[in-house]
C-alpha positions as semicolon CSV with decimal commas, in nm:
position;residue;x (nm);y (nm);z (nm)
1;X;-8,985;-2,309;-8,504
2;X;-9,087;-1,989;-8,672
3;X;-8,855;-1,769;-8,895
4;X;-9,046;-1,424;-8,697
5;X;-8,772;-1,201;-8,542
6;X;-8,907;-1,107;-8,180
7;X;-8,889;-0,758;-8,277
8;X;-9,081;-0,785;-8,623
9;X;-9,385;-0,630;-8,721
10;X;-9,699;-0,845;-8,686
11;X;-9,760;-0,875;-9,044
12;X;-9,369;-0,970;-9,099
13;X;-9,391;-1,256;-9,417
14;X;-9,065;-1,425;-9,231
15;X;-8,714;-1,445;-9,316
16;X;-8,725;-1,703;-9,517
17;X;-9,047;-1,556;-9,779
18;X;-8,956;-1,422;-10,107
19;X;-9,076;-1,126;-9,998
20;X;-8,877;-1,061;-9,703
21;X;-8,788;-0,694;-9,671
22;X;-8,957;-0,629;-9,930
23;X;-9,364;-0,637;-9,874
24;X;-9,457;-0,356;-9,725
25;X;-9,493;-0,480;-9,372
26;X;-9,145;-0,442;-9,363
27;X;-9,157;-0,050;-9,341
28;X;-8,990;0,055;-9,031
29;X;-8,861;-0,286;-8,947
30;X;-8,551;-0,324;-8,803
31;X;-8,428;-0,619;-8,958
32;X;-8,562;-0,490;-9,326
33;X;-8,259;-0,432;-9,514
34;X;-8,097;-0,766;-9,323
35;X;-8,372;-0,982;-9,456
36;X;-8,403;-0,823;-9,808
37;X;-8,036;-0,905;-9,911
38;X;-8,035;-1,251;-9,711
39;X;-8,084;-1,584;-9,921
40;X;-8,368;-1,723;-9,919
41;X;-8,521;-2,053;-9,887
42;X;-8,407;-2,282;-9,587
43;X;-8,020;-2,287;-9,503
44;X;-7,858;-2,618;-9,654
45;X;-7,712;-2,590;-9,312
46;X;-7,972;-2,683;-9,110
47;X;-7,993;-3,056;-9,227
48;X;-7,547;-3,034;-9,194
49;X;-7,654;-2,993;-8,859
50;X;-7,938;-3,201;-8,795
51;X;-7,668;-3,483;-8,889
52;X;-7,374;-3,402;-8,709
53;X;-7,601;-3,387;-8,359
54;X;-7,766;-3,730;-8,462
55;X;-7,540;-3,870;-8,180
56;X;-7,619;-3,653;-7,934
57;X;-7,938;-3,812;-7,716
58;X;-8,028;-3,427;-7,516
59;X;-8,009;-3,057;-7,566
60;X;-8,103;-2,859;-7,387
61;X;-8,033;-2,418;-7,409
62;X;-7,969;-2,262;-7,105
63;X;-8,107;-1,891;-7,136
64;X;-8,170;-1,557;-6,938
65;X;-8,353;-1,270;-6,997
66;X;-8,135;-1,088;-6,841
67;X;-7,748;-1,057;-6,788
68;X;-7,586;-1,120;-6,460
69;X;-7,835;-1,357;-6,307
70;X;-7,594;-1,633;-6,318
71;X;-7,675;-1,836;-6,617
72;X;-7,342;-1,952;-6,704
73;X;-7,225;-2,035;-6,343
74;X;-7,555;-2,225;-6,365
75;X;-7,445;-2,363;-6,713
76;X;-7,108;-2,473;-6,584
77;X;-7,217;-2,642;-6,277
78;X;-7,497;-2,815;-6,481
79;X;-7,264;-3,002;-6,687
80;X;-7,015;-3,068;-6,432
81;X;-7,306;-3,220;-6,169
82;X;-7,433;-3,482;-6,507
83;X;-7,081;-3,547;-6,599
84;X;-7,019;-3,657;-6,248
85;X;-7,356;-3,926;-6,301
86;X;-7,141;-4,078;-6,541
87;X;-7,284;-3,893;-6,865
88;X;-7,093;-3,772;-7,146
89;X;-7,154;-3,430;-7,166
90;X;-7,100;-3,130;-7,379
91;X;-7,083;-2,760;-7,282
92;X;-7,118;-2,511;-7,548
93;X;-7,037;-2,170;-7,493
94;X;-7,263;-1,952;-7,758
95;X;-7,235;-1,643;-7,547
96;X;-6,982;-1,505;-7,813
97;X;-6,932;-1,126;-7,675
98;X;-6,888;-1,274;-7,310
99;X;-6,712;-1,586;-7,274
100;X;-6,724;-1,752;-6,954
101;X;-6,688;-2,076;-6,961
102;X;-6,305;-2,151;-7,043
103;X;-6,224;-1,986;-6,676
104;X;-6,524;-2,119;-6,485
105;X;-6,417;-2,477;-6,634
106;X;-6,080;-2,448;-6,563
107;X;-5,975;-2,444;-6,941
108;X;-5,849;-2,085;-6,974
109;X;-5,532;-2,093;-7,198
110;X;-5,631;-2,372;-7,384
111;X;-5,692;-2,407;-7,813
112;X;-5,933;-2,607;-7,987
113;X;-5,765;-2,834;-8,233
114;X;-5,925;-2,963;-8,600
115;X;-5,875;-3,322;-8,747
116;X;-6,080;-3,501;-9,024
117;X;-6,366;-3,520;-8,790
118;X;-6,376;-3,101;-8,739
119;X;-6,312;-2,918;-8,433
120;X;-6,228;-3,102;-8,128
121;X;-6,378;-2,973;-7,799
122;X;-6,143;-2,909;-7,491
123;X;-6,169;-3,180;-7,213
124;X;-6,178;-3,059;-6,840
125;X;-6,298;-3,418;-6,769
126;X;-6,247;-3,759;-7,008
127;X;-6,671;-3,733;-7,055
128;X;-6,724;-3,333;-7,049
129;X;-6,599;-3,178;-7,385
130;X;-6,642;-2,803;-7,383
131;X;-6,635;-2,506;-7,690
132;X;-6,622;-2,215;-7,625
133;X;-6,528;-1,847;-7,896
134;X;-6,256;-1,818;-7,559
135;X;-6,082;-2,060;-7,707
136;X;-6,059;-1,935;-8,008
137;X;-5,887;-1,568;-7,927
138;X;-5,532;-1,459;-7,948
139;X;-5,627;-1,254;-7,658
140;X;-5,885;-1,318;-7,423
141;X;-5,919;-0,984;-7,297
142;X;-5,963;-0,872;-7,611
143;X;-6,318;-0,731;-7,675
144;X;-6,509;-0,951;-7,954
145;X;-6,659;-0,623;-8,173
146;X;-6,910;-0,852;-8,434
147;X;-7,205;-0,781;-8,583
148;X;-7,485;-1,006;-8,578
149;X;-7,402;-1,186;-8,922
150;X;-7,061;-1,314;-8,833
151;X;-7,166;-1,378;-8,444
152;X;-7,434;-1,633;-8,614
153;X;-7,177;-1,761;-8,853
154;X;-6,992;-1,866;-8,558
155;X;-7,251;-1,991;-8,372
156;X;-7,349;-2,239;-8,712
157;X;-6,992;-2,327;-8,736
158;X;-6,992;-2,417;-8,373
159;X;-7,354;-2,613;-8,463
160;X;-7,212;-2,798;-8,791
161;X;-6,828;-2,829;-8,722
162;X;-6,804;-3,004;-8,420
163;X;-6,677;-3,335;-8,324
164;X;-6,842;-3,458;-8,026
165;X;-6,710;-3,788;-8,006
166;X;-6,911;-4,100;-8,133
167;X;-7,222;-4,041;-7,875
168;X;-7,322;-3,793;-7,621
169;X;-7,578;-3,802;-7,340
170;X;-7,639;-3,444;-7,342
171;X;-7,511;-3,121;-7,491
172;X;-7,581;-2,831;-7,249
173;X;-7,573;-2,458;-7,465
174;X;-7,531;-2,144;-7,295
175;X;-7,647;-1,880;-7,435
176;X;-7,612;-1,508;-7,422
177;X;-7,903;-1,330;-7,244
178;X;-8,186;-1,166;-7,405
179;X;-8,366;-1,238;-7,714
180;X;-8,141;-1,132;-8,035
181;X;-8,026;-1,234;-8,309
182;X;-7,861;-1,464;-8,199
183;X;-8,122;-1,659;-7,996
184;X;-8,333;-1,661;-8,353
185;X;-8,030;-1,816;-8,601
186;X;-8,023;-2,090;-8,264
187;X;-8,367;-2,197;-8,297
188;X;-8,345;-2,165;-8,666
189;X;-8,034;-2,375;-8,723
190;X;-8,205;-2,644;-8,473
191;X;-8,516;-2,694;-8,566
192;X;-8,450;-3,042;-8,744
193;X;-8,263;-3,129;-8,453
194;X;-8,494;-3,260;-8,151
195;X;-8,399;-3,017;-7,900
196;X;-8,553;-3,062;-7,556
197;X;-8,566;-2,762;-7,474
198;X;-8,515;-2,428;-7,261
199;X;-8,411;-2,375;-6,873
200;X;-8,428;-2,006;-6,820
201;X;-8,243;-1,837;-6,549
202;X;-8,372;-1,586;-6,355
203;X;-8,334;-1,395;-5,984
204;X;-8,609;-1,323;-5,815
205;X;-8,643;-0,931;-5,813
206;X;-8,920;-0,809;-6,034
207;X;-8,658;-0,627;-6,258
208;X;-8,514;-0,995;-6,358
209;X;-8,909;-1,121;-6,378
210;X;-9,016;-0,886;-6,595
211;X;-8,709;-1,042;-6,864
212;X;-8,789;-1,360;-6,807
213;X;-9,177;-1,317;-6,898
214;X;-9,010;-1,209;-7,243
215;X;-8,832;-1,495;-7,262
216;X;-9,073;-1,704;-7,223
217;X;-9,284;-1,542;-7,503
218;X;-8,992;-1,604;-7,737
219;X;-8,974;-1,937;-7,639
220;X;-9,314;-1,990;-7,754
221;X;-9,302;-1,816;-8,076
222;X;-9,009;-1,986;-8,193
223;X;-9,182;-2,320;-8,027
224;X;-8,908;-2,384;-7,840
225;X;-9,002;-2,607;-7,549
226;X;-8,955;-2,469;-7,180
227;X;-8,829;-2,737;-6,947
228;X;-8,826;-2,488;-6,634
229;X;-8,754;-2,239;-6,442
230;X;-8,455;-2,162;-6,165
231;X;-8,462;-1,878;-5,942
232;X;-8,082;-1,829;-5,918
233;X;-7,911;-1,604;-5,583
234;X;-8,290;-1,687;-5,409
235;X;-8,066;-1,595;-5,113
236;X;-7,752;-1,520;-4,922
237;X;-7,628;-1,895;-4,703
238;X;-7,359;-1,783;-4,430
239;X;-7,082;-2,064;-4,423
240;X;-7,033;-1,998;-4,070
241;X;-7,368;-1,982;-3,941
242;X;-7,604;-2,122;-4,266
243;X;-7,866;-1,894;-4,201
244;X;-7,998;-1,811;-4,550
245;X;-8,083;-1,442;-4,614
246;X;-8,300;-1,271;-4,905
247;X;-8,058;-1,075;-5,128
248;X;-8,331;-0,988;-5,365
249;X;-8,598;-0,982;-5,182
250;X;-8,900;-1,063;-5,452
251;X;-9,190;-0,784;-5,469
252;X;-9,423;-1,017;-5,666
253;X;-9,305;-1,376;-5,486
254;X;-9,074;-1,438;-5,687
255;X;-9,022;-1,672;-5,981
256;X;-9,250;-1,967;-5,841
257;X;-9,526;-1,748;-5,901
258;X;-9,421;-1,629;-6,238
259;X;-9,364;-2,020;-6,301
260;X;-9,723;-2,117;-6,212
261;X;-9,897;-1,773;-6,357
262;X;-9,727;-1,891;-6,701
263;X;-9,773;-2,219;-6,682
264;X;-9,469;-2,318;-6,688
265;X;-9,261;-2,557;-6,491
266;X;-9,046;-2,370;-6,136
267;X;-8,670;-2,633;-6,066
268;X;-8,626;-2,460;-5,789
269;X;-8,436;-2,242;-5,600
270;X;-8,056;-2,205;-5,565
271;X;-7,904;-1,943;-5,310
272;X;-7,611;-1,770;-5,349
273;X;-7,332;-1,956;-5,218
274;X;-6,906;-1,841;-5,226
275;X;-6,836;-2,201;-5,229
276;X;-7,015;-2,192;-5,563
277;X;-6,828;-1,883;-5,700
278;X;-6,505;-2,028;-5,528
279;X;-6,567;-2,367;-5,763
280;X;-6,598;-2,164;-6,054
281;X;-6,291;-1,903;-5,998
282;X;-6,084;-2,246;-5,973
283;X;-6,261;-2,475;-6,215
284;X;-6,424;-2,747;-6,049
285;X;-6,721;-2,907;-6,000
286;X;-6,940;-2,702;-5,737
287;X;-7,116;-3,036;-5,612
288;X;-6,919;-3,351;-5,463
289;X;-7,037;-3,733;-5,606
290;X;-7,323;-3,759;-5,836
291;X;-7,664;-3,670;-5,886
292;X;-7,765;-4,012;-5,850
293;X;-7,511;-4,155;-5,601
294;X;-7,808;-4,158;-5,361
295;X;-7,977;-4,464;-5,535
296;X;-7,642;-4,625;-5,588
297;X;-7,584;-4,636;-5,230
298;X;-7,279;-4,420;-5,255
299;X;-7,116;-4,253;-4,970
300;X;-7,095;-3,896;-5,196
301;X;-7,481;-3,889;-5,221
302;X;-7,518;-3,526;-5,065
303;X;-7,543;-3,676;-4,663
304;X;-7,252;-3,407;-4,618
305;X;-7,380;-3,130;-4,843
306;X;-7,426;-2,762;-4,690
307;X;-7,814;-2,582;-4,757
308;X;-7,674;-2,425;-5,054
309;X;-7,525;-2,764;-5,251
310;X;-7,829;-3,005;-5,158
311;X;-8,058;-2,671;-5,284
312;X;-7,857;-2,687;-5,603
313;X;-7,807;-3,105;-5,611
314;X;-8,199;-3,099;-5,541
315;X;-8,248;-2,867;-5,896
316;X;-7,971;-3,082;-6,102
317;X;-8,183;-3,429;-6,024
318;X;-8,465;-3,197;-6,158
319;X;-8,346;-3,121;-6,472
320;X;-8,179;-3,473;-6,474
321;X;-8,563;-3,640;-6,451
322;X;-8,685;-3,407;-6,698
323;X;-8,437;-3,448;-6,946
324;X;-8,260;-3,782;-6,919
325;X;-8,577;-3,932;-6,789
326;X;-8,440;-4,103;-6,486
């Protein structure tokens, strides 16, 4: 994965080059005096981390190019829907200014504890652990005022410092939108660590489109795989009469098109749904059964789910064949 900020100048030696900030490419740059008193070389970190995700099989970053397009509902509901096919699964919450995830799991109120091991995630469910900066305030209304430096301490200490448990299926990161500084130290701290790769977010109004284009271009300058694309609120489904109606309706058809004009790969669609926002007000798992309860025969495999959950169960198996290969 490269050491280029997305916002560098195209001559830009890297972070890690001895002359970072320093040659005089770096004129102008944002990041010049940042990279000029950084250490150089690569972070002893990095390998820290490499070794204490050895155990985990999958991850995969959830991102967005833009904010409010549902990425951490999407998140959330992600891990619950694998948990549910019998994975062990871990949510983490990297979104450090905007913590979601304690309240849409359920979890709000709770601490995360340290043994021998290192931190200990919270557990909604015996096989999803979750971490999350939320459970790390005095005050969760509190506003989180960091700079960039100590945000992507965190987010290494999150990286290195966590106990997981003795093996994971898949570790599911949600990430704050944009492309920042944040997004970089990410793909910098894993880069020994086999990530899968990217699902990015979007809705399907140009506004959002135009984001996730950048996104994608980040992706592929840090070579950070994509594994798709999901076109989140595609559309409004009535409970009461299930008619499905275009919130946002897309100017440029949406992010299908953008999927196959970038050559990338479209998961589908999920509409807005207040069952959905319901589940995550209280908590739970959006979708009943599993995944995969429709090989297994089981009674839960989606027969009963509305337009909205068998949209949404139809992008999980998605992800769940791309990732998990099955």
């Amino acid at each position: 994965m490269s050491d280029v900020p997305e916002n560098a100048p195209e001559a830009c030696p890297g972070t890690s080059s001895d002359q970072a900030g320093k040659s005089s490419a770096c004129a102008g740059c944002p990041n010049q005096q940042l990279c000029a008193t950084a250490p150089k070389g690569p972070d002893p970190a990095i390998a820290q981390i490499a070794e204490r995700l050895k155990s985990v099989k999958h991850k995969v970053l959830v991102l967005s190019g833009k904010g409010g397009v549902g990425k951490s509902t999407f998140s959330t509901q992600l891990a619950f829907a694998l948990a549910n096919s019998n994975k062990q699964v871990g949510l983490l919450d990297v979104d450090i200014c905007g913590p979601s995830v304690p309240r849409m799991t359920g979890m709000e109120g709770e601490t995360v504890h340290q043994s021998n091991l290192g931190w200990s995630p919270v557990y909604p469910q015996d096989n999803l652990g979750v971490l999350s900066i939320g459970f790390l305030l005095d005050n969760p209304d509190e506003a989180v005022v960091w700079k960039g430096p100590k945000k992507n301490g965190m987010i290494k200490q999150f990286l290195k410092d966590v106990y997981w448990g003795d093996e994971l299926d898949v570790m599911i990161v949600d990430c704050p939108p944009g492309t920042s500084d944040e997004h970089l130290s990410l793909t910098t701290y894993l880069q020994t660590s086999d990530v899968d790769g990217a699902i990015i977010v979007s809705t399907p109004q140009e506004v959002a489109l135009v984001d996730v284009k950048k996104e994608i271009s980040f992706c592929r300058k840090t070579k950070l795989p994509i594994i798709g694309v999901v076109e989140n609120m595609s559309g409004f489904a009535c409970p009461k009469c299930h008619v499905e109606s275009p919130i946002f309706p897309p100017t440029t058809k949406g992010a299908e098109q953008l999927a196959v004009d970038m050559g990338v790969p479209f998961l589908g669609r999920v509409p807005l749904d207040p069952a959905m926002m319901q589940a995550c007000e209280e908590g739970r798992p959006y979708l009943p059964g599993s995944v995969d309860d429709e090989e297994e025969g089981n009674a839960n495999s989606g027969e009963n789910d509305s337009a909205a959950q068998a949209a949404f169960r139809a992008v999980v198996a998605e992800v769940h064949k791309r990732v998990l290969g099955v």
